[in-house]
C-alpha positions in Angstrom: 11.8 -69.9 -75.2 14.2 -69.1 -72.7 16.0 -66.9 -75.3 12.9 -64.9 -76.2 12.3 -64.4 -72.4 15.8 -63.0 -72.3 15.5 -60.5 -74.6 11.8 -59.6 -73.6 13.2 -59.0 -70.3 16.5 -56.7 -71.6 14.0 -54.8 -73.7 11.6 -54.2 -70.7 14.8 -53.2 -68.5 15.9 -50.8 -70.9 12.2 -49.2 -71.6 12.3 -48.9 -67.8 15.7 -47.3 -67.2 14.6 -44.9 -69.8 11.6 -43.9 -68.4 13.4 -43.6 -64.9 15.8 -41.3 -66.6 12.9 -39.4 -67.7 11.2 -39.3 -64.4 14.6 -37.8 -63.0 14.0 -34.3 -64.4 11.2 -32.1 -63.7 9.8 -28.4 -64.8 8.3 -25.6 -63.9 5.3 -25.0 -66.0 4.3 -21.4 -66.3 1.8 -21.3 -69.0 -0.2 -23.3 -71.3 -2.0 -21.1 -74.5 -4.4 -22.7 -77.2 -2.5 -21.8 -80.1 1.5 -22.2 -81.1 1.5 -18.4 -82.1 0.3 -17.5 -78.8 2.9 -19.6 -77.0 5.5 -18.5 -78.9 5.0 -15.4 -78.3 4.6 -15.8 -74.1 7.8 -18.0 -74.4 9.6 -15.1 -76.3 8.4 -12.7 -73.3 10.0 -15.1 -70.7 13.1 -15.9 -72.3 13.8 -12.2 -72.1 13.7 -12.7 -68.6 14.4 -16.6 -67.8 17.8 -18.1 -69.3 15.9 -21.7 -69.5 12.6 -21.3 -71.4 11.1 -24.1 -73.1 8.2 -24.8 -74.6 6.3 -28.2 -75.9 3.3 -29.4 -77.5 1.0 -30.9 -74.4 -1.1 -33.8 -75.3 -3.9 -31.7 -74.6 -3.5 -29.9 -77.5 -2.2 -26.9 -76.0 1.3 -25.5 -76.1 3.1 -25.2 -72.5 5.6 -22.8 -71.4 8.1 -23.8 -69.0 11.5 -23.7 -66.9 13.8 -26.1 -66.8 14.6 -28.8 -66.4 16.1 -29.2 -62.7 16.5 -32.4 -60.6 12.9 -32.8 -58.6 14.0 -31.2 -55.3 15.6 -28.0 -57.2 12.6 -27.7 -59.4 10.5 -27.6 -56.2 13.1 -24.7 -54.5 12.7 -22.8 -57.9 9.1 -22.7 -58.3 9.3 -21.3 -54.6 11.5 -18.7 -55.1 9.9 -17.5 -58.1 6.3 -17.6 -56.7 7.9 -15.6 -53.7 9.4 -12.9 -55.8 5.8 -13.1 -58.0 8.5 -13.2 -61.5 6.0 -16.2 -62.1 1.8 -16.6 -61.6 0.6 -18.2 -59.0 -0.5 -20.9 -60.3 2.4 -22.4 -61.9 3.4 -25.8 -60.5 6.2 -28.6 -61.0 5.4 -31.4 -63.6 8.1 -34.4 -64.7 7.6 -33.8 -68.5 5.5 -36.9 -69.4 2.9 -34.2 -71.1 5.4 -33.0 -73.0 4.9 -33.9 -77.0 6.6 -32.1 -79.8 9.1 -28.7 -78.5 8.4 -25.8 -80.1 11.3 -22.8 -78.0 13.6 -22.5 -78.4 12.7 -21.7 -81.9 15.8 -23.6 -83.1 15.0 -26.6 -81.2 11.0 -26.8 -82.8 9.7 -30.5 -83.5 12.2 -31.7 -80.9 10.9 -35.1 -79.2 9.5 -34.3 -75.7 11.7 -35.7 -73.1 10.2 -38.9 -72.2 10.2 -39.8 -76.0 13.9 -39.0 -76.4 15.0 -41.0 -73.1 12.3 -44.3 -73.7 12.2 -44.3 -77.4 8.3 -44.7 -77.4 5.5 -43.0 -79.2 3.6 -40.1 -78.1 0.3 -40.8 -76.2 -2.8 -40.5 -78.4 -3.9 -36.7 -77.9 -6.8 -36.0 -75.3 -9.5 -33.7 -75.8 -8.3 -30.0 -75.0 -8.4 -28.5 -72.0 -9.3 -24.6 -70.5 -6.3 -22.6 -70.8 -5.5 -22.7 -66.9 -5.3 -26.1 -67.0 -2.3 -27.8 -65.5 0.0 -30.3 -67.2 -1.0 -33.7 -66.6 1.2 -35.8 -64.1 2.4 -38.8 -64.5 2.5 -41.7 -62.0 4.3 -45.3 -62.6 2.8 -48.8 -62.1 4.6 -52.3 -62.4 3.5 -54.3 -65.7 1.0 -56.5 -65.2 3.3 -59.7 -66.3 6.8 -60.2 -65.4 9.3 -62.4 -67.6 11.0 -64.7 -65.4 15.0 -64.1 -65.3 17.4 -66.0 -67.7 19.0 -69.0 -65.2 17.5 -68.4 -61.9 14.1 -69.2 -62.4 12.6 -66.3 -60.2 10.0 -63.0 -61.6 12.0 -60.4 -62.3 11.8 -57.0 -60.9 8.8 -55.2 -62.9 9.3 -51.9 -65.1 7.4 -49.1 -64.9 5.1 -48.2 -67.9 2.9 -44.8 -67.7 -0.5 -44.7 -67.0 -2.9 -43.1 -69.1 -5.8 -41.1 -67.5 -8.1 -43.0 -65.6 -11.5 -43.7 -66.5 -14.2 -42.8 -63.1 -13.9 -46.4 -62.3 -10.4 -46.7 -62.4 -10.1 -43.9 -60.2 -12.4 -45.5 -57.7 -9.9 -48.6 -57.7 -7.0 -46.5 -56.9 -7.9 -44.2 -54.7 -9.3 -47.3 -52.3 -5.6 -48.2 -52.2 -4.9 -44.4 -50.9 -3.7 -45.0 -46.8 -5.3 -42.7 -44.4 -2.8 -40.1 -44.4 -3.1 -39.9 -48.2 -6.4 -39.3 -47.6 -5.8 -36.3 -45.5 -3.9 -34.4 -47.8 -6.1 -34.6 -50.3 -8.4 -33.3 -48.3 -5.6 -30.4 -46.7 -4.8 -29.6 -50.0 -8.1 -29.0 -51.5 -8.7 -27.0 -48.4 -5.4 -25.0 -49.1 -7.2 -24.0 -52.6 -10.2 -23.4 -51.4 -12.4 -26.2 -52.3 -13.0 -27.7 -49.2 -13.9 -26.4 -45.5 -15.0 -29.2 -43.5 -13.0 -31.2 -41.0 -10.2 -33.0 -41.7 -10.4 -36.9 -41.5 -10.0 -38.8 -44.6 -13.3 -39.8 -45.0 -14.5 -38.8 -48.7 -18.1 -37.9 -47.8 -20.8 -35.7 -49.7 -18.2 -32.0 -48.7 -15.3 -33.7 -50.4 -16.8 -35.2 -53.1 -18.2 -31.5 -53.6 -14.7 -29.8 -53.5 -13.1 -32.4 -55.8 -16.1 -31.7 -58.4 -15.6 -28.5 -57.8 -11.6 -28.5 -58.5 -12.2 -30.7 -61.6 -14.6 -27.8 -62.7 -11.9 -25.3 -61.8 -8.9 -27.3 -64.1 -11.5 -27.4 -66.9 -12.6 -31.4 -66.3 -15.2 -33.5 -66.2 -16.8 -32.7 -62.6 -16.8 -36.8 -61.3 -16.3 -35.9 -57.8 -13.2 -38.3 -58.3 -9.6 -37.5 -58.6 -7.3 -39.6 -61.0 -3.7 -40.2 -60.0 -3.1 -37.0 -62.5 -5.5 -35.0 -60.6 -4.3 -35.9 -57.4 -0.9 -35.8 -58.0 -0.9 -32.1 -59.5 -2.9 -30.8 -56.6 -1.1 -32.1 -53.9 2.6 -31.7 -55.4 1.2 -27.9 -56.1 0.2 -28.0 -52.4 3.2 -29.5 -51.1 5.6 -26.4 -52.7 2.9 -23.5 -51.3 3.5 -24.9 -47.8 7.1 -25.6 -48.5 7.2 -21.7 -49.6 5.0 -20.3 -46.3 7.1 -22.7 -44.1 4.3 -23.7 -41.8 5.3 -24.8 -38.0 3.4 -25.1 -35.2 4.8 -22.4 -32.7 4.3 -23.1 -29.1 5.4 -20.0 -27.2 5.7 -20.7 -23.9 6.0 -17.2 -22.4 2.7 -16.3 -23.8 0.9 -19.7 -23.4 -0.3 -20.3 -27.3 0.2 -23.0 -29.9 -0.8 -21.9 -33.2 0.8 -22.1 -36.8 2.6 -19.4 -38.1 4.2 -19.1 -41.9 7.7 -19.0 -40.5 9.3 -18.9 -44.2 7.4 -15.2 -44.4 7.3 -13.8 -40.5 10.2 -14.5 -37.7 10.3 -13.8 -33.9 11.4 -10.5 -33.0 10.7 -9.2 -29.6 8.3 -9.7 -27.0 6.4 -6.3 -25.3 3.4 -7.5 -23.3 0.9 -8.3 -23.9 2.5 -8.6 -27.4 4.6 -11.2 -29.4 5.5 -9.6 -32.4 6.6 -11.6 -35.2 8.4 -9.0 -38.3 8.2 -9.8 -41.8 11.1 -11.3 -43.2 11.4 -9.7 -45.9 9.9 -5.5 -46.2 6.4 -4.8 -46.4 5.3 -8.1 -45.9 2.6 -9.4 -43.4 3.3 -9.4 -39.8 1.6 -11.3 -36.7 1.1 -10.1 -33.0 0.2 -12.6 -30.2 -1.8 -11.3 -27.5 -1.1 -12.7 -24.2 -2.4 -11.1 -20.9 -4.0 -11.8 -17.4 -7.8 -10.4 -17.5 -11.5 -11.3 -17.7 -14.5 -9.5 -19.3 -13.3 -5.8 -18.7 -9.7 -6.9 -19.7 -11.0 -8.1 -22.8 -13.4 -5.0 -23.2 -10.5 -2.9 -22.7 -8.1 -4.3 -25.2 -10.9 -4.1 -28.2 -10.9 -0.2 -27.2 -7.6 0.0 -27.0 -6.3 -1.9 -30.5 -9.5 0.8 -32.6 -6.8 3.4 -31.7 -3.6 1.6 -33.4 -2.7 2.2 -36.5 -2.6 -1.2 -38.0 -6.5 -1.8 -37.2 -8.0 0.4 -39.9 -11.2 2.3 -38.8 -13.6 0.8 -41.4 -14.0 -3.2 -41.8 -16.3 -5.5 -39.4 -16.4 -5.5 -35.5 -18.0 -8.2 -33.5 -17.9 -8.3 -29.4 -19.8 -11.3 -27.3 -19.3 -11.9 -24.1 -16.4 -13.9 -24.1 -14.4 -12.8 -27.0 -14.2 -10.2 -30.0 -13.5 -9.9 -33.7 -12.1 -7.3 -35.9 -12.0 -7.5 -39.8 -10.5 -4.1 -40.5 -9.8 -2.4 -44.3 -8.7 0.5 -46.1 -7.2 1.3 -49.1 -3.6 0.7 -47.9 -3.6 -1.5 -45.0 -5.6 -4.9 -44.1 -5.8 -6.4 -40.6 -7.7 -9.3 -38.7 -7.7 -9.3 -34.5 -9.0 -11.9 -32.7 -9.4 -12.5 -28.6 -10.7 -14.3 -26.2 -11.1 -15.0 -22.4 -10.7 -18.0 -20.5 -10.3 -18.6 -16.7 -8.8 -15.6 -16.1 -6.5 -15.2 -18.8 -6.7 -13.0 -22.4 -5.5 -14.3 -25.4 -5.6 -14.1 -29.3 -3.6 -13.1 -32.1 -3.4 -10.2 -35.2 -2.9 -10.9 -38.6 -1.6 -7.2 -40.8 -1.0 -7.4 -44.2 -1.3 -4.8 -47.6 -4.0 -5.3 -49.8 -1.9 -7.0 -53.0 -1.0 -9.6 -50.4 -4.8 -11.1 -50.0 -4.4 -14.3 -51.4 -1.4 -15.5 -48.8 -3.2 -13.6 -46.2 -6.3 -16.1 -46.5 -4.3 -18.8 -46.3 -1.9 -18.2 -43.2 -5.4 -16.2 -41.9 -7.5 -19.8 -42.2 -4.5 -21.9 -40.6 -3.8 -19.2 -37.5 -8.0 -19.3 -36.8 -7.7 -23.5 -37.5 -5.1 -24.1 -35.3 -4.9 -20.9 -32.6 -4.9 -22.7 -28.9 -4.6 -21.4 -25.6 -2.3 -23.6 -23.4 -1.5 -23.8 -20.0 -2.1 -21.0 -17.3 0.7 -18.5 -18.3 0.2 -14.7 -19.7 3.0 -12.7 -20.7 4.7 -10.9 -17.1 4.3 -7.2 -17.4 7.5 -7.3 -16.2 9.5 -9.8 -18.4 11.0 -6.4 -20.2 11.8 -2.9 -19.4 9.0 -0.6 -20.9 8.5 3.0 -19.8 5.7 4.3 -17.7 4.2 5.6 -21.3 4.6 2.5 -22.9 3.1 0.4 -20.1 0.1 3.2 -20.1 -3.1 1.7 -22.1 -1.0 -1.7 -22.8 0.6 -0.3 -26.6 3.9 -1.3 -26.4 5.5 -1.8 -29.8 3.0 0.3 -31.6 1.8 3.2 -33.3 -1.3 4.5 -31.8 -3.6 5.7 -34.4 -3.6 10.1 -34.0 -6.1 12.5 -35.4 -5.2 15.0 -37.9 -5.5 17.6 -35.4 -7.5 18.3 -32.7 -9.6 20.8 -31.2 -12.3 21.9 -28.4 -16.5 22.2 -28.2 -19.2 22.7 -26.4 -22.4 20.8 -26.2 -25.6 23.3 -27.0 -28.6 21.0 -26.3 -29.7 17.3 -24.7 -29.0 15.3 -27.8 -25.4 16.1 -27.9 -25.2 18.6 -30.6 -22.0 20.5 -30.4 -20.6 24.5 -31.6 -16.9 24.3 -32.8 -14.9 26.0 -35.3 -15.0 25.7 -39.1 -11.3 24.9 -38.8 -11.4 21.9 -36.7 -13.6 19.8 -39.3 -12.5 21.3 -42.7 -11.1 18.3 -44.9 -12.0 15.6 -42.4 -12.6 12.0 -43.7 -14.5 11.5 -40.3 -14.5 13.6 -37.0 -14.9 12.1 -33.4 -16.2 13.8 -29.7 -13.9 12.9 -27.4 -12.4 10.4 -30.2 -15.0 7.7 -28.8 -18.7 9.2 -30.4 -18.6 9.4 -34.5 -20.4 12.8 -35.5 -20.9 14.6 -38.9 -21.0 18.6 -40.0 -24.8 19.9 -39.8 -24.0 23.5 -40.5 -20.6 25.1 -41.4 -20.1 28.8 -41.8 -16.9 29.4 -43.2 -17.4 33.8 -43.3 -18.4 33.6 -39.0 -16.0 30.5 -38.3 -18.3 28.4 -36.9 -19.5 24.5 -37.2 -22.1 22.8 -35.6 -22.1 18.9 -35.8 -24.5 15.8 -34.9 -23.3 13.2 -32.7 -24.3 9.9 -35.2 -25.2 7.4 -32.4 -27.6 9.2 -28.7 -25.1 10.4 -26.0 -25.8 12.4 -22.6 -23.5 15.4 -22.1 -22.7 15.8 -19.0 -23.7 19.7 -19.3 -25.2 21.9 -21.6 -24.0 25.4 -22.5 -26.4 28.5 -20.9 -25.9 30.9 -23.1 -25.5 34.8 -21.9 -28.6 37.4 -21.2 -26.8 40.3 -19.9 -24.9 43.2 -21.4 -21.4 42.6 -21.8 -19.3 44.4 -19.1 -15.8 45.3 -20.5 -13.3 44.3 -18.5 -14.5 41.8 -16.6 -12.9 38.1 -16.0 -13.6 35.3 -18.2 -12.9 31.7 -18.3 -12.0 29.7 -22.0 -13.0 25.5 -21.7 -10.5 23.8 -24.0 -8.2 21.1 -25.0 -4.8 23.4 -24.9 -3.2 20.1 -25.2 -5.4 18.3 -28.4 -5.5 14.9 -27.3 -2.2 14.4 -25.0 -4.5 15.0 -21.9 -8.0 13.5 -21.5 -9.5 16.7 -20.1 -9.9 19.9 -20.6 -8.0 22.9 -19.3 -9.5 26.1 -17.7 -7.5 29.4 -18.6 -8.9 32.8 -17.7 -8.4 36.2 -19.1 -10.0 39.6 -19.6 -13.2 40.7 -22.1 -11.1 43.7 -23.9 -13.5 44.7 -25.9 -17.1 43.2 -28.2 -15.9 44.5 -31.5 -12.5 44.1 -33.8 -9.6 46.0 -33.7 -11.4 47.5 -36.9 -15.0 47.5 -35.2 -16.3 44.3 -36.9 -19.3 43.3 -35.2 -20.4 39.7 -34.0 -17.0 39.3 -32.6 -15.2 39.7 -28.5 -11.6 40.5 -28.1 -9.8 38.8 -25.5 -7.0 39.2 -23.2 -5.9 35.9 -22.9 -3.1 33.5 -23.5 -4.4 30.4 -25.0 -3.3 27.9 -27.7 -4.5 26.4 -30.6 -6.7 23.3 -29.3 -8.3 25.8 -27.3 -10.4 27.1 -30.4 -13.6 26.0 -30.4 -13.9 26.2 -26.7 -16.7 28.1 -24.9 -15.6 31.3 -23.3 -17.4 32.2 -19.7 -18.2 34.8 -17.9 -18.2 34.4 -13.6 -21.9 33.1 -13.4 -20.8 30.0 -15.9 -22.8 31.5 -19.0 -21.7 31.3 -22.8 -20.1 35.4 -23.8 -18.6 33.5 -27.0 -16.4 30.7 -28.7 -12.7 31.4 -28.7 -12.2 31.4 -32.3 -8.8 30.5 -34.4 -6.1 33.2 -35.1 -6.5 34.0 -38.4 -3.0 33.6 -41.0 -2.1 36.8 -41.9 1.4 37.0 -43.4 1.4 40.5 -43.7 1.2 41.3 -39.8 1.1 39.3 -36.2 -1.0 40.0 -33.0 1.2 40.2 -29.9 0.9 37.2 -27.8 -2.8 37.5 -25.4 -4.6 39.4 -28.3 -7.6 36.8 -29.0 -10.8 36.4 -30.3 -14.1 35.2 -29.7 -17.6 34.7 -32.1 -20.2 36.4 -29.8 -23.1 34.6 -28.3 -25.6 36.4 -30.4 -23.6 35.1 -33.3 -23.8 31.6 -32.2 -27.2 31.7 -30.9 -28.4 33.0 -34.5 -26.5 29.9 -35.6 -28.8 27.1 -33.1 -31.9 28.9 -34.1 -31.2 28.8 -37.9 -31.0 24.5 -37.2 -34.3 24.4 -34.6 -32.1 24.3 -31.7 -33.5 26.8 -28.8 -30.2 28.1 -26.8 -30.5 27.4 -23.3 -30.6 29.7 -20.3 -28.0 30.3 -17.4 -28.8 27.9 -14.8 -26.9 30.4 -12.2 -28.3 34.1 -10.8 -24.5 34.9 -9.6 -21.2 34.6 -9.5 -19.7 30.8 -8.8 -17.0 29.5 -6.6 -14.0 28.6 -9.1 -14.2 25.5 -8.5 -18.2 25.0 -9.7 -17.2 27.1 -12.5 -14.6 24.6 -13.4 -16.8 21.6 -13.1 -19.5 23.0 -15.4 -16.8 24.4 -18.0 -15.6 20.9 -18.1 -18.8 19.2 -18.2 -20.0 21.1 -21.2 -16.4 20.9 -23.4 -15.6 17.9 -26.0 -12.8 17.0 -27.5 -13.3 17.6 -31.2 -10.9 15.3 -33.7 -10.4 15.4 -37.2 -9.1 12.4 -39.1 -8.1 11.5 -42.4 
């Protein structure tokens, strides 16, 4: 007896060593296709690429493509550097070989033993049923044998070997997941949240939602949906888990300066300046995602102020979602090129939030960091970033954009409001090719006439406004030679009001006697098209219209000229708009003539 137990026992140690040689070496598993000409063909794709292709039979029935085999820690760093450089999909993941039956690539090396049979001597398992072809290899865990020999002279149980597990039944994986401890628990529960299964709180507690997301993940990997993970299961989702956070490198950033904790994917963004009320945190590697902190003192109108201010940069796109409550604001902005999420908030005094910017092929990481910045974003402390912690210029400082691009118009150019609603005369120029056009870049408004022979536009604010003043159009005959005023934005959108420049009427035909046109003596420039020109009593003469390209010759400098009022009055009537009267019998103090020239001019921007 004591003899058979001897050699029971050197069997048992040597079946164990083997397997724990085995265990040593791990994979990265790329593919799995139904058929052996399919994955010979995949494997002959990435071995043109990939010095270490491989491919077995899986127990499944399938045929898997893989990398390797590396020691457990390198396979890890390997399937994170591929998945960084996307040379791999994304749902590749490290496995330890025990799936692995006969090896089919290289092609010299087909009906090869897999590895486990080669180190352990045993048998392939009996084949499983097959599964969808996005199904992951099947992990192995170890347990101890249920009965130990007892060791040759000493009279005590010898240590255990390990054996492989088969796939658990739903009742066996009941019984071992009860011997999960409470952190185990968690990240089950993190990493089915990290893949999208699960959204509820995190406590280790497998209620109804978890249950749910593991059904739901079984459904995904082409299972029976039990609502209960096997050691397989579990193991492939959280080791696949494990290497996506190893890849983002997760941390829990407190930054003092600015008073926030949240958690930031430092393996992809790093520290790089700070320019209040901004942390910015630069992509490590080009055109990757970046995040801004927001950090500054302020209550409601702060607040107010900064959602204003961050429409106008360029990495908040101007289509996507916008939500603002009393407390705090949301931006969820898209377009073809650019992504971006903006969050804020106030709280005793003090504004704070973050940005998230990405490009559109970057979604998938996006959601992730996005849902762990939202998860774990916290105020802390009474601190705001000091104004004054850096030197910034006066323009910097101005409107709080330090650090970045603010968002410009194509070009801009001047108007004047005609009637109560808000409708506005500009020129054809200032809204040809415009994705969208803006009054003083704040009210959205679209083209309801356009007149490309006369030069002239007339556009619909799309939400209700109250100008300030409305245009009074001209009754009188036109008296050469007398002063007039032109209303415009000389400047586009560098100053926030208009300027008033006067001149001389010449003449109320062309240089070749076209009709339905003023010429000016005046020195204007080109946002000033589109402005109203005036005569003393503060009544509409005309709209200074663009200098026409001609290569052939060039006006000396003053020579402008205007669309006459009959011409733009024809133009209102044509749309039901009735042009309004003078308001004024005689001629007005400059400085009245300036406030209602400015009252009834607009900004007019065009955009892509």
């Amino acid at each position: 007896m004591r003899r058979a137990g001897f050699g029971l026992w050197m069997m048992a140690v040597m079946l164990w060593a083997g397997l724990a040689a085995a265990q040593e070496q791990s994979w990265v598993q790329v593919e799995a296709q139904p058929t052996l000409a399919e994955a010979q063909e995949r494997a002959r794709a990435y071995a043109a690429a990939f010095p270490d292709v491989v491919g077995y039979r899986l127990g499944s029935r399938w045929y898997g493509i893989a990398l390797g085999p590396y020691a457990a820690a390198q396979a890890a760093e390997r399937l994170a550097e591929l998945r960084r450089e996307n040379l791999i999909p994304r749902d590749s993941y490290v496995t330890d070989g025990t799936n692995f039956r006969e090896q089919f690539w290289p092609e010299d090396a087909q009906e090869s033993p897999a590895p486990a049979e080669t180190a352990a001597g045993a048998p392939a398992e009996p084949e499983a049923a097959p599964l969808a072809p996005d199904a992951p290899v099947e992990v192995t865990t170890l347990a101890p044998v249920a009965e130990a020999e007892t060791d040759l002279g000493t009279g005590t149980a010898a240590e255990a070997p390990a054996a492989i597990i088969p796939d658990e039944t739903p009742a066996e994986a009941r019984r071992s997941e009860a011997a999960l401890s409470p952190e185990e628990r968690a990240d089950l529960q993190r990493a089915l949240q990290w893949e999208g299964f699960y959204n509820a709180a995190i406590d280790g507690a497998f209620g109804p939602g978890t249950r749910s997301a593991m059904a739901a993940y079984q459904t995904a990997l082409g299972r029976e949906p039990t609502g209960v993970l096997t050691q397989r299961e579990r193991a492939v989702l959280v080791e696949n888990w494990r290497a996506d956070v190893a890849e983002y490198g997760f941390e829990t950033v407190t930054e003092a300066e600015a008073g926030i904790e949240i958690t930031l994917p430092l393996g992809l963004v790093q520290f790089d300046h700070y320019e209040p009320p901004f942390v910015h945190f630069a992509p490590k590697e080009a055109g990757g995602m970046k995040v801004i902190l927001i950090s500054q003192p302020g209550d409601k109108a702060a607040l107010y102020g900064l959602y204003d201010i961050l429409q106008t940069l360029t990495i908040i796109p101007t289509t996507g979602e916008r939500s603002r409550s009393e407390r705090s604001f949301e931006i969820n902005a898209q377009s073809s090129t650019l992504q971006s999420h903006a969050f804020a908030e106030t709280r005793a005094g003090l504004v704070k939030g973050y940005i998230l910017v990405w490009s559109p092929e970057q979604a998938e990481r996006a959601g992730r960091v996005l849902g762990l910045m939202q998860s774990s974003f916290r105020p802390v402390g009474n601190r705001a970033l000091d104004p004054g912690m850096v030197p910034m210029t006066d323009a910097a400082r101005r409107g709080l954009l330090a650090g970045l691009d603010v968002r410009r118009p194509l070009l801009s150019r001047s108007g004047f409001y005609v009637d109560a609603s808000g409708h506005v005369l500009t020129t054809a120029e200032a809204v040809a090719g415009c994705g969208r056009i803006t009054l003083d870049q704040v009210t959205e408004a679209s083209v309801a006439h356009v007149d490309a022979e006369t030069g002239i536009a007339l556009l619909g604010p799309k939400t209700p406004l109250a100008p300030p003043a409305i245009a009074g159009f001209q009754t009188e005959s036109d008296r050469i030679g007398t002063e007039v005023a032109v209303a415009g934005y000389a400047y586009e959108d560098a100053l926030p009001a208009p300027v008033i420049t006067f001149g001389r009427l010449e003449d109320v035909q062309g240089l070749n006697g076209e009709t339905g046109i003023k010429r000016l003596a005046i020195e204007t420039l080109p946002g000033d098209a589109g402005g109203p020109v005036l005569d003393g009593t503060g009544a509409v003469l005309g709209m200074l219209l663009p200098r026409a390209p001609d290569a052939a010759r060039l006006l000396p400098q003053g020579v402008e000229f205007a669309a006459s009022g009959t011409v733009l009055r024809e133009v209102l009537e044509g749309r039901g708009i009735t042009p309004a009267a003078p308001t004024a019998a005689g001629a007005l103090a400059p400085e009245d003539l300036s406030r209602k020239a400015l009252g009834m001019t607009v900004l007019v921007s065009c955009w892509e």
